[in-house]
C-alpha positions in Angstrom: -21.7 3.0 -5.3 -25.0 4.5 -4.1 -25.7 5.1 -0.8 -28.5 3.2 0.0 -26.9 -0.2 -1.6 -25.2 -2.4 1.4 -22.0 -3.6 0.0 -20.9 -7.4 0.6 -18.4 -7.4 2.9 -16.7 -10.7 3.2 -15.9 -12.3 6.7 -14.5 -15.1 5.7 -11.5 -14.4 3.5 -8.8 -11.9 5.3 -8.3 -8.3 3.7 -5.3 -6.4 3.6 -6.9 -2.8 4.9 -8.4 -4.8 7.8 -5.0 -6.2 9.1 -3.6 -3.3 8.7 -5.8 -1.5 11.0 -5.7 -4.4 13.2 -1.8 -3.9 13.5 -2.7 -0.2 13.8 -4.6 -1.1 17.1 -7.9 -0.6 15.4 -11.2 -2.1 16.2 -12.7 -2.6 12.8 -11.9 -6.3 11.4 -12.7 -9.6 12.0 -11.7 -12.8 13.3 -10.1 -13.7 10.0 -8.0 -10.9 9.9 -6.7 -11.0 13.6 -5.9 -14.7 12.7 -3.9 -13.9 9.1 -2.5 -10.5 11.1 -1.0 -12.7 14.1 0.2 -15.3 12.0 2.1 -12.5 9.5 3.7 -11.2 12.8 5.3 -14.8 13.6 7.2 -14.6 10.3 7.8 -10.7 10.0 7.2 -8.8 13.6 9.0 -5.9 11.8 5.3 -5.5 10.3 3.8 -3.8 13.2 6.6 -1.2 13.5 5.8 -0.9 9.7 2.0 -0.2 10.0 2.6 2.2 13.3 5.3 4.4 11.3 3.3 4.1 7.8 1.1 6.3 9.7 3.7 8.7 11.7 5.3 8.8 8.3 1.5 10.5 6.9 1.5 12.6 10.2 4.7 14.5 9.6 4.3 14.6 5.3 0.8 16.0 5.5 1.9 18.5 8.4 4.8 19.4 6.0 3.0 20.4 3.0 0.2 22.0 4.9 2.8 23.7 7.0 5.6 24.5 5.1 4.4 24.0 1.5 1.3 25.9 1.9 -0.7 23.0 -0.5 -4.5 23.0 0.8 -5.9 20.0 -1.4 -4.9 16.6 -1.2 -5.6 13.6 -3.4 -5.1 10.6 -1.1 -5.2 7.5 -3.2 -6.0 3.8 -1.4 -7.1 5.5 1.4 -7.8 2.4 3.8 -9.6 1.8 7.1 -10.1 5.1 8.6 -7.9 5.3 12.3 -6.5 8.1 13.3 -4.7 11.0 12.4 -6.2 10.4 8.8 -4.8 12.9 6.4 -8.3 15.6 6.8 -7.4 15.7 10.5 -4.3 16.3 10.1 -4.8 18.8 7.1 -7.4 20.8 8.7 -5.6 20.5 12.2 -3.2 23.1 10.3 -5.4 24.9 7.6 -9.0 25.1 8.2 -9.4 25.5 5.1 -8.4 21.8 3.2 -9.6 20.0 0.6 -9.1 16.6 0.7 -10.8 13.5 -1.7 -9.8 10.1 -0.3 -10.3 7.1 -2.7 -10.5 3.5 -2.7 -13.3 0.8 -4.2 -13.3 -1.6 -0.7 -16.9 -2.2 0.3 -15.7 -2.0 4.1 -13.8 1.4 3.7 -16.1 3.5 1.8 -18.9 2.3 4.2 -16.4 3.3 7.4 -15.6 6.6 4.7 -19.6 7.8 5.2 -19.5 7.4 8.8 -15.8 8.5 10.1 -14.6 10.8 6.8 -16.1 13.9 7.7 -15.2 17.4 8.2 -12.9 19.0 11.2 -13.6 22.4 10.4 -16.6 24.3 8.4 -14.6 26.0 6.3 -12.4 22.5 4.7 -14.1 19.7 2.4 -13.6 16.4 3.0 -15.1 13.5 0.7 -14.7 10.1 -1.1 -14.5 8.8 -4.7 -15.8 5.0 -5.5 -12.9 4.1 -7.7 -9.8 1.1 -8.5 -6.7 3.1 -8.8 -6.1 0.9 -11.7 -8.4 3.5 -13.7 -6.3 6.7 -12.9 -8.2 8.9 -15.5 -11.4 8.6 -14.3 -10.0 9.4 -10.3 -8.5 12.5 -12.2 -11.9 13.4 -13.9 -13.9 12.6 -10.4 -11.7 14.5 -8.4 -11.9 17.7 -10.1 -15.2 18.1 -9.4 -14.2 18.8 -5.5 -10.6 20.0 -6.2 -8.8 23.2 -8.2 -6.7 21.4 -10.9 -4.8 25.0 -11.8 -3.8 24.9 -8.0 -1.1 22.6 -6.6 -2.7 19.2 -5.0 -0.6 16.7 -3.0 -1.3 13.3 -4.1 -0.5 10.8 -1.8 0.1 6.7 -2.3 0.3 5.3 1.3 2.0 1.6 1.4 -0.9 0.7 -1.4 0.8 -0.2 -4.9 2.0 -3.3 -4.1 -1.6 -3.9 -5.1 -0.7 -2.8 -8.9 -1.3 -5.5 -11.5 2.3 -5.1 -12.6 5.6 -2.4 -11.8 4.7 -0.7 -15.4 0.9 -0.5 -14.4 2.3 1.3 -10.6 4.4 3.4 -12.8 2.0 4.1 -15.3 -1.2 5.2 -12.3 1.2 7.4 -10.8 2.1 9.1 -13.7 -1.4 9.6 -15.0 -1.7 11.3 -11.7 0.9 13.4 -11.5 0.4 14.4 -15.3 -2.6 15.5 -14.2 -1.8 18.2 -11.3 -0.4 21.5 -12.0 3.4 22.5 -11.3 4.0 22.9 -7.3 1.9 19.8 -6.6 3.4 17.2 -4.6 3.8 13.1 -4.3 4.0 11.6 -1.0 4.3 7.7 -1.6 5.8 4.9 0.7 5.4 1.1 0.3 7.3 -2.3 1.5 10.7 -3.6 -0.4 11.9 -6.4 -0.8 14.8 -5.7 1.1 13.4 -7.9 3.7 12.8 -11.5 3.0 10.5 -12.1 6.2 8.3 -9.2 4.6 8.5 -10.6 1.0 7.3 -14.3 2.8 4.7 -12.4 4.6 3.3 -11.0 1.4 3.3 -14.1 -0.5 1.8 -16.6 2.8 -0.9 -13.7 2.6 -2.1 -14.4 -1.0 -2.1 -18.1 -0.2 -4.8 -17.2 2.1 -7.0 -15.8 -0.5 -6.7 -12.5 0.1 -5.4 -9.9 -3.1 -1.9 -10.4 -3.5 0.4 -7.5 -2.6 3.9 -7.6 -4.6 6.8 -6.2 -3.1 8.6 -4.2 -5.1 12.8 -3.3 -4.7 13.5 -0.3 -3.5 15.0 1.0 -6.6 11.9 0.7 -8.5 9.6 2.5 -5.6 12.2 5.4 -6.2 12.1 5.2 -9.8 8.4 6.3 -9.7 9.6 10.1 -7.9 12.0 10.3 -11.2 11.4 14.5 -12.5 10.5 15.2 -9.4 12.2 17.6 -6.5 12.8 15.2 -3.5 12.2 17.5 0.0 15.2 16.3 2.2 15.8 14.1 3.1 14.7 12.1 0.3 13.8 8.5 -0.2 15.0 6.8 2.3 13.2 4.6 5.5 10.1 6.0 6.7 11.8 5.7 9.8 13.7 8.3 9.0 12.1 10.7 6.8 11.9 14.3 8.8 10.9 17.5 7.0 12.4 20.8 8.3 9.4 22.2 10.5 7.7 19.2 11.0 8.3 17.5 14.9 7.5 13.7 15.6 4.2 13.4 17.7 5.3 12.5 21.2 8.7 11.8 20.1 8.0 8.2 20.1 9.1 7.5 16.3 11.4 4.6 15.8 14.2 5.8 14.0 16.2 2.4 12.6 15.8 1.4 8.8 12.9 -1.1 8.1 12.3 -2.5 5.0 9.8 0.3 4.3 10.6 3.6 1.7 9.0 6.7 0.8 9.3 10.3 0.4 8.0 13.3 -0.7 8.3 15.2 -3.9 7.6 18.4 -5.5 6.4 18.9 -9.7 8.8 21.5 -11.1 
């Protein structure tokens, strides 16, 4: 999209990346999306604690595999509303010296993208691609023009397939992805299950709304998609409960009981 072209942003239909960052605590959605947020809260309050730890969950991956892994570019895929502690922060907090090439094709995030998605250090990159996950290839072929594809890249999937047209189509834009990046390269990916009915009711109230459908998927087939992969322990389980060796909770305010949330992180061989 160029930049001088003001994208339509619709006020009258709620959108997923603004009710997330309204259950974040952010400022930046509408009427709408307070309205579709509050009412997905009566029927699932778990989805709160869901949103809050989605993004402790980024925190202590990202601080990981900058830490510990040594990985300097990152790939982060359905980026969403910029809050805080987005994954440059965070990155360059630890090495100045990131990479990191968010994407997504909302009007309302790559305009928030120009403005908030900048640089924390001189040395790092931080920048955007205009593209639907659904076309893997050509986020492979826009990213290397910012990013070292003979150099390990974590690639990250933050609570955003559920968008995926089908479970072969999530399968298939991961694995396009992760085709793509050279051994030592990492996938960090959470998203909801089904294990929770008020969640799968939430989901499915929300496309009646108008807004793009998000599918939960079982849990079984969100770990199928880290198959060939080297899971860093603990492995996929709640992000809840995901701790890397190294990597503290911020404030120590974590919840720490299962919710109907999975993810991990996992290393190409």
């Amino acid at each position: 999209m160029p930049e001088d072209v003001i994208p339509l942003i619709r006020t009258d239909i709620p959108h997923s990346a603004r009710i997330w960052n309204y259950w974040m605590g952010g400022k930046d959605n509408f009427e709408i999306d307070r309205v579709a947020g509050d009412a997905g809260t009566e029927v699932d309050p778990d989805i709160v604690t869901m949103a809050v730890q989605s993004r402790r969950f980024l925190v202590r991956a990202v601080t990981h595999l900058a830490a510990e892994a040594g990985i300097r570019q990152f790939l982060d895929i359905g980026t969403g509303l910029p809050t805080m502690q987005n994954t440059h922060e965070v990155a360059q907090s630890v090495a100045l010296d990131s990479k990191i090439v968010y994407v997504d094709n909302d009007p309302m995030v790559l305009t928030h993208a120009r403005a908030l998605l900048t640089n924390t250090t001189p040395e790092g990159v931080t920048t955007y691609i205009d593209c639907d996950y659904h076309q893997p290839e050509q986020i492979v072929a826009d990213a290397r023009n910012v990013l070292n594809f003979h150099e390990p890249i974590g690639v990250m999937f933050m609570g955003v397939l559920g968008h995926a047209h089908t479970y072969d189509d999530m399968r298939r834009i991961v694995s396009t992805v992760m085709d793509a990046v050279p051994s030592g390269s990492y996938l960090t990916l959470w998203d909801g299950t089904t294990d929770s009915q008020a969640y799968v009711t939430l989901c499915e109230n929300y496309a009646k709304s108008g807004g793009t459908p998000y599918v939960p998927r079982p849990k079984e087939q969100i770990h199928a998609v880290f198959e060939g992969l080297e899971l860093v322990p603990p492995g996929f389980v709640p992000i809840t409960q995901w701790w890397a060796e190294g990597t503290d909770d911020e404030a120590g305010e974590s919840e720490t009981r299962p919710i109907s949330a999975y993810g991990a992180v996992g290393r190409k061989p």
